[in-house]
N, CA, C and O of each residue as an XYZ file, in Angstrom:
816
protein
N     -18.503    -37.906      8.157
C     -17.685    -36.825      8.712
C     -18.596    -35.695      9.188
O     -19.552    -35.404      8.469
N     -18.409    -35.071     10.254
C     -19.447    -33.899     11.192
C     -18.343    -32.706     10.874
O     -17.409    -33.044     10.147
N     -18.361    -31.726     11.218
C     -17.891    -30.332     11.103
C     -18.804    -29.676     12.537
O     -19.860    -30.147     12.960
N     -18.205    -28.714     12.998
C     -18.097    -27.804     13.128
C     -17.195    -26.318     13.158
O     -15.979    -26.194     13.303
N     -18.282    -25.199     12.961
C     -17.524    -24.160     12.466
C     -17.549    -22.939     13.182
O     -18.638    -22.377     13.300
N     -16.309    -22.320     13.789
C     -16.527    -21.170     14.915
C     -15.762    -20.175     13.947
O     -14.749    -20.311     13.260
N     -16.756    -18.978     14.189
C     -16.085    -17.651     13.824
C     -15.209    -16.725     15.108
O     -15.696    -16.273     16.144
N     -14.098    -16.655     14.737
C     -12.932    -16.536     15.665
C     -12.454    -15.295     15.172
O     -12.130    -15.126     13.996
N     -12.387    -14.127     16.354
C     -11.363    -12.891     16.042
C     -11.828    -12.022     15.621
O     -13.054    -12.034     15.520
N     -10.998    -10.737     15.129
C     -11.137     -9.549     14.795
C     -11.756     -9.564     13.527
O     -12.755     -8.949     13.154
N     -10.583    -10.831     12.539
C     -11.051    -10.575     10.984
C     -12.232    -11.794     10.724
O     -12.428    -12.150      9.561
N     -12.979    -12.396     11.791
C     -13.984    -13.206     11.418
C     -13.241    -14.706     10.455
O     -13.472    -15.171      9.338
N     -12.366    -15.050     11.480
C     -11.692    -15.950     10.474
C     -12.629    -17.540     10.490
O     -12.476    -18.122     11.563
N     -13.318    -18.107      9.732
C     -13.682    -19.884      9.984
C     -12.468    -20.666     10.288
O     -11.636    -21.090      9.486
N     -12.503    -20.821     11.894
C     -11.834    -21.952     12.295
C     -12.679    -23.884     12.328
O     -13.439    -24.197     13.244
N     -12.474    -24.449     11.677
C     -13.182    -26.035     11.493
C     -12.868    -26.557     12.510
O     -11.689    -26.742     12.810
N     -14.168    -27.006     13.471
C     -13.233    -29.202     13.811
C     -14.261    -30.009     13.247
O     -15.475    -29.868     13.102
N     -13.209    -31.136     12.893
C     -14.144    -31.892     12.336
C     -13.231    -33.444     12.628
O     -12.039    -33.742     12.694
N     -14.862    -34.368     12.782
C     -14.825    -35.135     13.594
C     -15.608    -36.633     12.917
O     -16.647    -36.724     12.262
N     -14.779    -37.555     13.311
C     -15.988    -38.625     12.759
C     -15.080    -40.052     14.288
O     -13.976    -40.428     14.683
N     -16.332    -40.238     14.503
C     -16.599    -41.028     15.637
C     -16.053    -40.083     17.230
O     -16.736    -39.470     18.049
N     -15.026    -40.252     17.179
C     -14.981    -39.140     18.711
C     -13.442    -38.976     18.392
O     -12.814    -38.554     19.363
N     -12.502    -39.269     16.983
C     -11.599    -38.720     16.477
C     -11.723    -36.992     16.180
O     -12.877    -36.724     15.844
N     -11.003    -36.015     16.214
C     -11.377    -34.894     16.207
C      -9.906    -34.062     15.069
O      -8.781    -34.559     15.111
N     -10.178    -32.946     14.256
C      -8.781    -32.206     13.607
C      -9.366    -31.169     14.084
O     -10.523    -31.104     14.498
N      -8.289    -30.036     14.020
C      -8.834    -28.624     13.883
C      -8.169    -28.456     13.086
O      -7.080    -29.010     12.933
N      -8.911    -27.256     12.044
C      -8.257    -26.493     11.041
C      -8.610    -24.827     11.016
O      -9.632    -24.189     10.759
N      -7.277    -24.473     11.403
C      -7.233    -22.660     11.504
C      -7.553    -22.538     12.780
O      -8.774    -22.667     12.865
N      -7.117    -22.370     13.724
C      -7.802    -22.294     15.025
C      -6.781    -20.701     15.015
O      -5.617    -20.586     15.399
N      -7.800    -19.486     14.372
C      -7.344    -18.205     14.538
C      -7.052    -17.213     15.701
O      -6.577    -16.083     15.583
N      -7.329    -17.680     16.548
C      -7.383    -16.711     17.921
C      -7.803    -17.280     19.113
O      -7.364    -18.417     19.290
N      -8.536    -16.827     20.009
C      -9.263    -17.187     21.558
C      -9.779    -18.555     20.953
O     -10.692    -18.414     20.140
N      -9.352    -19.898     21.205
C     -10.142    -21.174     21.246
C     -10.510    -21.587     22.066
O     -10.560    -22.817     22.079
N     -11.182    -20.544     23.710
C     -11.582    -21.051     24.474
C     -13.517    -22.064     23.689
O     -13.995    -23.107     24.136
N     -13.982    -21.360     22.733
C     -14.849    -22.527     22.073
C     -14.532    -23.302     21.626
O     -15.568    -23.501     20.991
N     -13.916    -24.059     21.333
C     -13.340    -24.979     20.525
C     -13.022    -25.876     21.694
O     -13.541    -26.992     21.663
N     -12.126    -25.520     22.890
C     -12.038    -26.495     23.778
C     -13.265    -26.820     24.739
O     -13.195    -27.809     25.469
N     -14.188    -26.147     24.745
C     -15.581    -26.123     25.179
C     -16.445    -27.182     24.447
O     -17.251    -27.920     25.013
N     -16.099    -27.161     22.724
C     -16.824    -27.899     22.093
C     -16.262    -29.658     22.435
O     -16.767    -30.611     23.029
N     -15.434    -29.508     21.962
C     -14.293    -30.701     21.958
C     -14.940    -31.232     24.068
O     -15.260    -32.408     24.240
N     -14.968    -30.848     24.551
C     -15.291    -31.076     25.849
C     -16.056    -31.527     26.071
O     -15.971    -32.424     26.910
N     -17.196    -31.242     25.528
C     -18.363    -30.847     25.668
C     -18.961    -32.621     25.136
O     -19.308    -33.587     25.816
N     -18.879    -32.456     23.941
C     -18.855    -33.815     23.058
C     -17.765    -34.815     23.321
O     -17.611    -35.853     22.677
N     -16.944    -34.364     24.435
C     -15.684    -36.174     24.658
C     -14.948    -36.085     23.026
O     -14.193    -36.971     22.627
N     -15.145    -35.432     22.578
C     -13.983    -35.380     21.434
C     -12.208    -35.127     21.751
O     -11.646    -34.434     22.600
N     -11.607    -36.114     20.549
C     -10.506    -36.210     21.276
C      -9.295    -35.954     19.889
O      -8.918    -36.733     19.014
N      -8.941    -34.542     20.174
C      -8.049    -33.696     18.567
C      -7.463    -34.687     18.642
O      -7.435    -35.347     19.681
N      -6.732    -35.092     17.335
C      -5.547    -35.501     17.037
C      -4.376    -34.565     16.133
O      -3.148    -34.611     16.065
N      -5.184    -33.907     15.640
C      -4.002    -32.830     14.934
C      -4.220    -31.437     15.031
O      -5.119    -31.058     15.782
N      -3.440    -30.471     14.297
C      -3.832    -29.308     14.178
C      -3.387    -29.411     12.293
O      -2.419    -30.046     11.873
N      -4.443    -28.560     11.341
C      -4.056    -28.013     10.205
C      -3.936    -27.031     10.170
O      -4.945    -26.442     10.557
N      -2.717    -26.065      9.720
C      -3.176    -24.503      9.095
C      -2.920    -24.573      7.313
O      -2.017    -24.976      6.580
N      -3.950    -24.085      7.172
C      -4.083    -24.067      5.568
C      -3.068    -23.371      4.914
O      -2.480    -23.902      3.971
N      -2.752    -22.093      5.351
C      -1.850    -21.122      5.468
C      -1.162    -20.326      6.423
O      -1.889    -20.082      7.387
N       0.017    -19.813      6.512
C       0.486    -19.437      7.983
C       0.090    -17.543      8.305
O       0.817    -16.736      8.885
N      -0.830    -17.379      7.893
C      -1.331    -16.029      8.258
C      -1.959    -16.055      9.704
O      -2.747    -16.892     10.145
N      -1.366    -14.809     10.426
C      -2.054    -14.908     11.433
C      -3.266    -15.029     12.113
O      -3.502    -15.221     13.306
N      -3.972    -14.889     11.172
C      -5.469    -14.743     11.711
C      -5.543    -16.026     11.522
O      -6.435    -16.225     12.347
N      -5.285    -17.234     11.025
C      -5.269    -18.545     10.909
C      -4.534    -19.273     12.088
O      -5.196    -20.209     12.535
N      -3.655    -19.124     12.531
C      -2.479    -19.931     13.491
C      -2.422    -19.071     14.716
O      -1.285    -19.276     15.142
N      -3.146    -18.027     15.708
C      -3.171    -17.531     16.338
C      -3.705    -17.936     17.703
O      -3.799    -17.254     18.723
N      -4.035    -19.218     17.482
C      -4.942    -20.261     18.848
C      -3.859    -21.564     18.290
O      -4.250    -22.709     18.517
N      -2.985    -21.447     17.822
C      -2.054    -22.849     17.747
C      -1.338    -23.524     19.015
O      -1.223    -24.647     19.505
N      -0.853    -21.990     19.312
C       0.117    -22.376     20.304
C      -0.676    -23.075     21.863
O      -0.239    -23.896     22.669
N      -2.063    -22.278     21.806
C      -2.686    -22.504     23.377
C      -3.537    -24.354     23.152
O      -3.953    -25.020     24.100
N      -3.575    -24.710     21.943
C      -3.906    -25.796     21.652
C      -2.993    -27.352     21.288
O      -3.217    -28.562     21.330
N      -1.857    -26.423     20.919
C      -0.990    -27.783     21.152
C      -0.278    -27.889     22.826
O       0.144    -28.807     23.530
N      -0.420    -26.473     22.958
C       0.124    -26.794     24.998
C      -1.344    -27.688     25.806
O      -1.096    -28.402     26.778
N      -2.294    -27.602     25.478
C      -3.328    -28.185     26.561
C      -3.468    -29.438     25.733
O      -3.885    -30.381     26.406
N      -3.200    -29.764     24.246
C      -3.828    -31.200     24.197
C      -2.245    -32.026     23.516
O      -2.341    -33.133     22.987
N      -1.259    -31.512     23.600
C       0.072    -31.786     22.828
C       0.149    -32.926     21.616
O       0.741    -33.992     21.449
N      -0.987    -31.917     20.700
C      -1.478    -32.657     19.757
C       0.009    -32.027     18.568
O       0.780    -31.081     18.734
N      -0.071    -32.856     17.630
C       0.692    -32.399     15.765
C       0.475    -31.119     15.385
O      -0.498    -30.667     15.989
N       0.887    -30.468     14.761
C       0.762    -29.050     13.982
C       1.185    -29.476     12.988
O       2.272    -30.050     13.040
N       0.422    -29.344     11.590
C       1.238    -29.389      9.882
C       0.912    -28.110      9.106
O      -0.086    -27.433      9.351
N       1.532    -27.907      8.449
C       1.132    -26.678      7.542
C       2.248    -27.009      6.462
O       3.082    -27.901      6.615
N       2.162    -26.188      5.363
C       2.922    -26.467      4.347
C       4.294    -26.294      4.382
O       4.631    -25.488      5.250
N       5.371    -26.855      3.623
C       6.955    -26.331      4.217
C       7.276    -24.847      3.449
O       8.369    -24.311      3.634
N       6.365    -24.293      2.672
C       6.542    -23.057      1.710
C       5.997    -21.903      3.221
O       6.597    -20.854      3.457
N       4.978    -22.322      3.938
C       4.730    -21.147      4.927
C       5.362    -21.543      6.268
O       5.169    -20.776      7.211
N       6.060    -22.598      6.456
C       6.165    -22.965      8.115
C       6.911    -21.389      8.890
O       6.608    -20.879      9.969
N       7.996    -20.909      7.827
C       8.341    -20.004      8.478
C       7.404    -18.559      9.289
O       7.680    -17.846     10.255
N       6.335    -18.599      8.428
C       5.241    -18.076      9.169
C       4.876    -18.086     10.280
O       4.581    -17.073     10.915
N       4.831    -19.356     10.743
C       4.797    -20.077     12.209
C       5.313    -19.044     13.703
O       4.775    -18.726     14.764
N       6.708    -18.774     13.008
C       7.343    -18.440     14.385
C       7.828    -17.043     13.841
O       8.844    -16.466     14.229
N       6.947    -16.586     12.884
C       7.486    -14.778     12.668
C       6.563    -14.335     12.586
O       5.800    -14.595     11.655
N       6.238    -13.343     13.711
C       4.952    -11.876     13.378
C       5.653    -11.483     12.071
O       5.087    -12.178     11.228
N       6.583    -10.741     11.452
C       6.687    -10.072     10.329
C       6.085    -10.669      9.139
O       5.395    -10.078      8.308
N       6.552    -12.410      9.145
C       6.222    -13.544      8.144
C       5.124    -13.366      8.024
O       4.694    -13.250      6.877
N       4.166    -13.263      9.209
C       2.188    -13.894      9.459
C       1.629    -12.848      9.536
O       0.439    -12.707      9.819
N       2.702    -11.662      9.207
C       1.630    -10.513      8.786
C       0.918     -9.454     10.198
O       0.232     -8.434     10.127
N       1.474    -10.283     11.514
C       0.479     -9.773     12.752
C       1.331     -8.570     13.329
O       0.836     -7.908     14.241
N       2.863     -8.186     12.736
C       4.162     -6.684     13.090
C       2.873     -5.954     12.513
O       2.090     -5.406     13.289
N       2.687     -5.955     11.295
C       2.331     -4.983     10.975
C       0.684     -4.212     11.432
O       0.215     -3.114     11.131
N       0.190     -5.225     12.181
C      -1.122     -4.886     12.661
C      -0.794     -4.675     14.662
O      -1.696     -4.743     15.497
N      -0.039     -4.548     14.826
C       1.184     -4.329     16.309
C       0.508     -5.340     17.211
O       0.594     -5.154     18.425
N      -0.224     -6.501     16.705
C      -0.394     -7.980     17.492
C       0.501     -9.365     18.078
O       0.247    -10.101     19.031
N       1.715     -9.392     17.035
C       2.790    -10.142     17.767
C       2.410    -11.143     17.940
O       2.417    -11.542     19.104
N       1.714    -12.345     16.497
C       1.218    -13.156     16.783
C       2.333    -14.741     16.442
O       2.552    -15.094     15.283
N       2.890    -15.484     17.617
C       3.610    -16.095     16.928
C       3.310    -17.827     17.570
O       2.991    -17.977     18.749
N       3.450    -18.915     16.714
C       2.897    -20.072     17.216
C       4.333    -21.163     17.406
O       5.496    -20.847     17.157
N       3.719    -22.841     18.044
C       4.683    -23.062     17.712
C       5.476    -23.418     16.484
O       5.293    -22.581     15.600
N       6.204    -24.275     16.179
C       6.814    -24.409     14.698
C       5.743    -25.878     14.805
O       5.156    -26.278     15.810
N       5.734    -26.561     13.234
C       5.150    -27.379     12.917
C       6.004    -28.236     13.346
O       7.229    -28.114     13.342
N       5.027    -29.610     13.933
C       5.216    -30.522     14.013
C       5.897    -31.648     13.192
O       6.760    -32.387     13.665
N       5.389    -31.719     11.802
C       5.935    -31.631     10.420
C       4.911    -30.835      9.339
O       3.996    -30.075      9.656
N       5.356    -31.257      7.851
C       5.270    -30.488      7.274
C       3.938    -31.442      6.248
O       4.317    -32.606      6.120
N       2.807    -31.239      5.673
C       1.785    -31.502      3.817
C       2.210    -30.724      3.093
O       2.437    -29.515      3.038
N       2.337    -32.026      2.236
C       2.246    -31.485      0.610
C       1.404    -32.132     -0.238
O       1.121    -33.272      0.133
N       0.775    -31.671     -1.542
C       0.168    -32.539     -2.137
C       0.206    -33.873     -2.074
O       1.291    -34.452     -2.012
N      -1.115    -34.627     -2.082
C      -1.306    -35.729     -2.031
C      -0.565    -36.388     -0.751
O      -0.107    -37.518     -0.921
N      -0.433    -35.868      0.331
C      -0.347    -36.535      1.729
C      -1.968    -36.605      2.215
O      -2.886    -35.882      1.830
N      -2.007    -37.605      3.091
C      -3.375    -37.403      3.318
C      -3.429    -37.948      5.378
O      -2.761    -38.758      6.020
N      -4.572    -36.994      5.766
C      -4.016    -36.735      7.502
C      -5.677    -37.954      7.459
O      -6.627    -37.719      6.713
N      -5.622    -39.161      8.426
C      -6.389    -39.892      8.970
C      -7.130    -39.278     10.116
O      -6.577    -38.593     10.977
N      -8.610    -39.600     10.084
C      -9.010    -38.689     11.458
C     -10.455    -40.444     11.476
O     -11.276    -40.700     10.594
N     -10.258    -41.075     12.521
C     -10.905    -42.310     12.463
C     -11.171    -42.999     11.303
O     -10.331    -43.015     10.403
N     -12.168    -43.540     11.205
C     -12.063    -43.781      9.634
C     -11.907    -43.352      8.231
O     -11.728    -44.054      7.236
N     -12.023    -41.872      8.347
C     -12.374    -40.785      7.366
C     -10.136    -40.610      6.702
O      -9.104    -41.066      7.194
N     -10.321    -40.025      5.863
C      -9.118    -39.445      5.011
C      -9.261    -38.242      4.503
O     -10.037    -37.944      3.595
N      -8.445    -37.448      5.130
C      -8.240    -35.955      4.291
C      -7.237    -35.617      3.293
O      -6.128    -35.517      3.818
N      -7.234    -35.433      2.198
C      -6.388    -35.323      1.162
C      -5.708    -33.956      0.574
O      -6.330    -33.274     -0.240
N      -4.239    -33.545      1.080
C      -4.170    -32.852      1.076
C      -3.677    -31.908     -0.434
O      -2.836    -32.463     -1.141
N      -4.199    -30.534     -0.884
C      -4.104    -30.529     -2.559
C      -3.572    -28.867     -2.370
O      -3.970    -27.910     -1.707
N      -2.746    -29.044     -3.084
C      -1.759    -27.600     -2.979
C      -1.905    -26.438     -3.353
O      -1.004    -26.195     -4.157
N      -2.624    -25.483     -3.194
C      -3.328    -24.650     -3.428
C      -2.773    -22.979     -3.096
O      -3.327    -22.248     -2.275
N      -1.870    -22.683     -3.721
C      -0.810    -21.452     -3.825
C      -1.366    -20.186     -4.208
O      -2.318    -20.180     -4.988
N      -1.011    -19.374     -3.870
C      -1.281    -17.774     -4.718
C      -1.987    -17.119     -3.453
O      -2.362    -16.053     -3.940
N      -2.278    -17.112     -2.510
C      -2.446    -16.380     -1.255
C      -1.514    -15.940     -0.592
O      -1.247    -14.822     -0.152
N      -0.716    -17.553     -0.525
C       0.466    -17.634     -0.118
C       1.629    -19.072     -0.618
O       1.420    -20.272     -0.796
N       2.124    -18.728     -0.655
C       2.913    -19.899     -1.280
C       3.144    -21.384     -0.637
O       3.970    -22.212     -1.022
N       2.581    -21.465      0.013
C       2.544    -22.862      0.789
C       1.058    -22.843      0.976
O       0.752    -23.673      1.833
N       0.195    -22.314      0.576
C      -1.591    -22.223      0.789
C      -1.769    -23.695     -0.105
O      -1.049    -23.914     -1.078
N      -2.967    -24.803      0.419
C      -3.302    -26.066      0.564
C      -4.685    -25.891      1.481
O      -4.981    -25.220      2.470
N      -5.517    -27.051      0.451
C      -7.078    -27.099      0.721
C      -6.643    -28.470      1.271
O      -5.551    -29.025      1.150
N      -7.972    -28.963      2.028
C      -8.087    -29.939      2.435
C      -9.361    -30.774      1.985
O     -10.421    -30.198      2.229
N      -9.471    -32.033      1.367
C     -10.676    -32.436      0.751
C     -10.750    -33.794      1.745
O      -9.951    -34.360      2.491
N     -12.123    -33.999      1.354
C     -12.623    -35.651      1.643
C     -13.908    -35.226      1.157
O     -14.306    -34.085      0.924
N     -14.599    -36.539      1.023
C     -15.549    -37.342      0.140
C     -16.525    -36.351      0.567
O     -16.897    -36.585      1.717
N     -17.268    -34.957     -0.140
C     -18.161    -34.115      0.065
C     -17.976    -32.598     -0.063
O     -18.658    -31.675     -0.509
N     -16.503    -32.750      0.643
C     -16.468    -31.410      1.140
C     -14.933    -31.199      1.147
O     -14.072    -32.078      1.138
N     -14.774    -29.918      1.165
C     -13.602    -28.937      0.994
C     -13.110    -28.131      1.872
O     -13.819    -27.157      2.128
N     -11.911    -28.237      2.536
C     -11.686    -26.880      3.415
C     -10.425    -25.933      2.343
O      -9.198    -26.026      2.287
N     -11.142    -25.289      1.802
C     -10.478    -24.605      1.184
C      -9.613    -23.090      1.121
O      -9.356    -22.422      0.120
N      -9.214    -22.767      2.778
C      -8.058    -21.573      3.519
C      -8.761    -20.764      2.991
O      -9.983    -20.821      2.855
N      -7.752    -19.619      2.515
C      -7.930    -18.475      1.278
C      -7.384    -18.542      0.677
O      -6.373    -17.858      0.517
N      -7.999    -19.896     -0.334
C      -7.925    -19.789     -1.793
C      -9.335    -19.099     -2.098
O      -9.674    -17.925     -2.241
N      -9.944    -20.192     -2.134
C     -11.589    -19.998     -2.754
C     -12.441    -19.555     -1.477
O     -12.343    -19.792     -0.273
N     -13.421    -18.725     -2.353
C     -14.307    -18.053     -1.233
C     -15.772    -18.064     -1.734
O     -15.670    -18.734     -2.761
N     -16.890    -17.766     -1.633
C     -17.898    -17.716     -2.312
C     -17.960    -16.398     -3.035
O     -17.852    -15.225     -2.680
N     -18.142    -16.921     -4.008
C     -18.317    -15.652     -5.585
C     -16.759    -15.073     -5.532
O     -16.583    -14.145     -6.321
N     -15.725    -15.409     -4.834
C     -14.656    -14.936     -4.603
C     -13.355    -15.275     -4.440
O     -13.393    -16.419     -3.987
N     -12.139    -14.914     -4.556
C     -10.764    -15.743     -4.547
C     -10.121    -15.121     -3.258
O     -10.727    -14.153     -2.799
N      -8.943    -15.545     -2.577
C      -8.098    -14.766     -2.367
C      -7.487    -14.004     -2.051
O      -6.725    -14.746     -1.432
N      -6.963    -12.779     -1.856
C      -6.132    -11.634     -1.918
C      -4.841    -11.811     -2.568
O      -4.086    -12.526     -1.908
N      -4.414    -11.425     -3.538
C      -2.757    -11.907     -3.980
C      -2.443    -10.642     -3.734
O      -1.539    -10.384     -4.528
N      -2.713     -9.525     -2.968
C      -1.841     -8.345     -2.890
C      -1.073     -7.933     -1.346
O      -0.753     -6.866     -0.820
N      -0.979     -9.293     -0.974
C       0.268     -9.477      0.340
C       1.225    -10.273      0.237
O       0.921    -11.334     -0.307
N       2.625    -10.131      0.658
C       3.439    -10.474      0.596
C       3.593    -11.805      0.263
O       3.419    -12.474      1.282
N       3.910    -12.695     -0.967
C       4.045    -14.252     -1.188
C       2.438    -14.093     -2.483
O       2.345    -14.821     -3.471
N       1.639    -13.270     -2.206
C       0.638    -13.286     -2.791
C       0.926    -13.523     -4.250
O       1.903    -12.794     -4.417
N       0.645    -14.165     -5.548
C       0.560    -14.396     -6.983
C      -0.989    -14.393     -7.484
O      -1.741    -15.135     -6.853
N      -1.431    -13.787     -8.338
C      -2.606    -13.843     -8.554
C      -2.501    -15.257     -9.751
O      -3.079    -16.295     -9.427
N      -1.838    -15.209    -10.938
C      -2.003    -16.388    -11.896
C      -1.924    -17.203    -11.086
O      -2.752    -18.089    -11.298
N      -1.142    -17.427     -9.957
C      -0.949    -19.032     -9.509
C      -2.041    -19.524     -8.674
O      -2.264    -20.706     -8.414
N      -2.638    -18.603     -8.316
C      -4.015    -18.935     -7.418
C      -5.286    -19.174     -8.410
O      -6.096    -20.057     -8.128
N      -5.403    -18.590     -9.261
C      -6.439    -19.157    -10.390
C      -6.271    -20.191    -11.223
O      -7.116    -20.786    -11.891
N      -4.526    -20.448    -11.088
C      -4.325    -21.861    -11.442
C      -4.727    -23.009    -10.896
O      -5.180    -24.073    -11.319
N      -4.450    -22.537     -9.833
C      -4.273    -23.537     -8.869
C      -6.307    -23.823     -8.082
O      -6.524    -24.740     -7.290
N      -6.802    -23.398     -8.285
C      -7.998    -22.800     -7.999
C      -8.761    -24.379     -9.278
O      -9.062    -25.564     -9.136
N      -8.747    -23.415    -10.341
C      -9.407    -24.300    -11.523
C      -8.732    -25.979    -11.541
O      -9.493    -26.914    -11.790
N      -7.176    -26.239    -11.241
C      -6.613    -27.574    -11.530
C      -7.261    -28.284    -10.392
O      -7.898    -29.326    -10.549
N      -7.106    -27.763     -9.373
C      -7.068    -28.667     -7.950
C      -8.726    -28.481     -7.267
O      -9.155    -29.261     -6.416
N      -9.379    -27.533     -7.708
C     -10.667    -27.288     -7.039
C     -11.691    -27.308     -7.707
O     -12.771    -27.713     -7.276
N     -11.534    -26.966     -8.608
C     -12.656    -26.930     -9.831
C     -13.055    -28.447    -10.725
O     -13.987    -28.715    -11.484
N     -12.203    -29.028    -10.366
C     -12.053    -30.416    -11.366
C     -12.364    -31.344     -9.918
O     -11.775    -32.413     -9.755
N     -13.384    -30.801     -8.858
C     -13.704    -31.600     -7.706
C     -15.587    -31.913     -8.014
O     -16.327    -31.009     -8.402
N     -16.012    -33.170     -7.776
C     -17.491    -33.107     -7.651
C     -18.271    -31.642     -7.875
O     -17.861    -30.591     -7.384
N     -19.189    -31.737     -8.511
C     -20.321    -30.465     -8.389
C     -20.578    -30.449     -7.479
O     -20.248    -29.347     -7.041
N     -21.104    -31.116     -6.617
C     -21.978    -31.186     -5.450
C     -20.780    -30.819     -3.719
O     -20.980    -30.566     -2.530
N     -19.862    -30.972     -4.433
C     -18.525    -30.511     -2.744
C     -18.825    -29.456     -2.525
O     -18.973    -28.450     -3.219
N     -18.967    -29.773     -1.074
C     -18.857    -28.353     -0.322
C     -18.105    -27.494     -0.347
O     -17.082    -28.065      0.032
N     -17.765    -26.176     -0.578
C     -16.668    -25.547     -0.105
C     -16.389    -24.875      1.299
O     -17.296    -24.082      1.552
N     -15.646    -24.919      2.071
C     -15.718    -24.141      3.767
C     -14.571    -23.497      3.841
O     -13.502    -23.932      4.269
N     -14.862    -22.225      3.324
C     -13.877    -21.351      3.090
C     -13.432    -20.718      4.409
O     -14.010    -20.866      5.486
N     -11.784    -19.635      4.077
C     -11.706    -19.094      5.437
C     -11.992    -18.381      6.336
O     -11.785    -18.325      7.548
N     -12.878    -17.425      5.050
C     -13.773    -16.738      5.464
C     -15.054    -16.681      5.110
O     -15.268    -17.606      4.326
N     -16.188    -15.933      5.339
C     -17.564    -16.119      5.298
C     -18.070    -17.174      4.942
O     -17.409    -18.193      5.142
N     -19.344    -17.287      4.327
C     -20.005    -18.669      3.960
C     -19.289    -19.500      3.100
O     -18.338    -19.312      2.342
N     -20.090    -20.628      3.449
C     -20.239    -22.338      2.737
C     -20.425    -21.515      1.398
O     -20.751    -20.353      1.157
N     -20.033    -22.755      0.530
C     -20.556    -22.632     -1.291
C     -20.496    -24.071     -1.459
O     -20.544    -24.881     -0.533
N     -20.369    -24.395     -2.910
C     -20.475    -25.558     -3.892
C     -19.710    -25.582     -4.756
O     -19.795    -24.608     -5.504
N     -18.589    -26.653     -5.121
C     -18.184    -26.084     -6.332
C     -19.019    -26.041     -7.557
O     -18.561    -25.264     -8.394
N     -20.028    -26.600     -7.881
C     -20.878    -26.054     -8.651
C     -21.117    -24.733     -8.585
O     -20.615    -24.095     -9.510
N     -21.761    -24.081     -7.739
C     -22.048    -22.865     -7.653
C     -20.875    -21.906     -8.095
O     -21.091    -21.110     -9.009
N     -19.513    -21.958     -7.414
C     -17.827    -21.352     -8.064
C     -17.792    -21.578     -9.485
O     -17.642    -20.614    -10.235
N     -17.924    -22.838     -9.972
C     -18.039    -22.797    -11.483
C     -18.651    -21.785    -12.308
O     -17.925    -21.092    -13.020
N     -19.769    -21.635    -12.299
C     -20.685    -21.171    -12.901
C     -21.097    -19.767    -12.218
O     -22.126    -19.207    -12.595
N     -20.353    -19.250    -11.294
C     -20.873    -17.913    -10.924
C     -19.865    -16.870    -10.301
O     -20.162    -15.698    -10.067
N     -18.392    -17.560    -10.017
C     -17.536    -17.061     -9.488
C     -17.305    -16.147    -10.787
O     -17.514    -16.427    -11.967
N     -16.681    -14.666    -10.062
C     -16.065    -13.464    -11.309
C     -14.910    -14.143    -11.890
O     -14.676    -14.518    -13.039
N     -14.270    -14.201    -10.836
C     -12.690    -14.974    -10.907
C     -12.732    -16.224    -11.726
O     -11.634    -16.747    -11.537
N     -13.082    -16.600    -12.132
C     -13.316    -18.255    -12.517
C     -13.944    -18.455    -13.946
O     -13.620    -19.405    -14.658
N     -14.906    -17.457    -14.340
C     -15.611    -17.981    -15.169
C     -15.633    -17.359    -16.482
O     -16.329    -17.835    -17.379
């Protein structure tokens, strides 16, 4: 499995594609994806889906211009879909951006898992950001929204936000993954869950 990772937008959000043979996903495509269709171009890569980890705007804000040019799937969880098609829901009324996508295609929940060529992504339910918040794993590596961050969790102090359920959900579903997995959080750098174990505030 290949990755790549574009920093997109105002709030520096990590939008993923990731790719194995010339199968292609995106996950979070937050804003302007004129890179992303550059990349995907560029390399003959060919999306088959869209993920949003969570329906915050800075996440689902390049949804809509990406399922109109490649009329690829949209999934996100059924706890945030309403996010989808409400600035108030995704948080973007209150920043006077008006960010709204289309509705999902359908809906992940734990243990669904999205095919991208030979590879399997497994999807693991990951709440307390937002209540439909879900990481995405395969054999290495983690796309883990805003749950987990390096040395860091989260925000539970926006609307849907729970702090116990995100450290629950954090330690059951993420922590009990390989030492050696990557984490590719939604924002700033890569980590390990080794490294979260043993050094996160939140965690340890």
């Amino acid at each position: 499995m290949k990755y790549q990772r574009f920093i997109i937008g105002e709030i520096q959000t990590n939008c993923y594609l990731v790719y194995s043979d010339k199968a292609a996903g995106i996950i979070d495509p937050g804003g302007p994806v004129n890179v992303i269709i550059d990349f995907l171009e560029k390399h003959q890569l060919k999306p088959e889906w869209i993920v949003n980890t969570h329906g915050h705007f800075d996440h689902i804000a390049g949804n809509a211009e990406l399922v109109k040019h490649y009329g690829i799937p949209l999934y996100i969880h059924p706890a945030d879909r309403s996010m989808l098609i409400s600035a108030e829901d995704n948080l973007s009324r209150s920043l006077q951006q008006f960010v709204v996508s289309p509705d999902a295609t359908g809906t992940i929940v734990e243990g669904d898992e999205l095919v991208l060529g030979g590879e399997r992504f497994r999807v693991l339910e990951t709440p307390g950001h937002t209540p439909g918040g879900i990481s995405l794993y395969t054999q290495g590596m983690v796309f883990s929204g805003d749950a987990l961050f390096f040395e860091s969790i989260g925000r539970t102090d926006l609307p849907g936000g729970d702090y116990p359920t995100l450290v629950s959900a954090i330690q059951a579903k993420l922590l009990t993954l390989p030492d050696d997995t990557l984490v590719f959080p939604g924002h700033g750098p890569s980590t390990t869950i080794r490294h979260e174990r043993q050094n996160n505030p939140y965690l340890v």
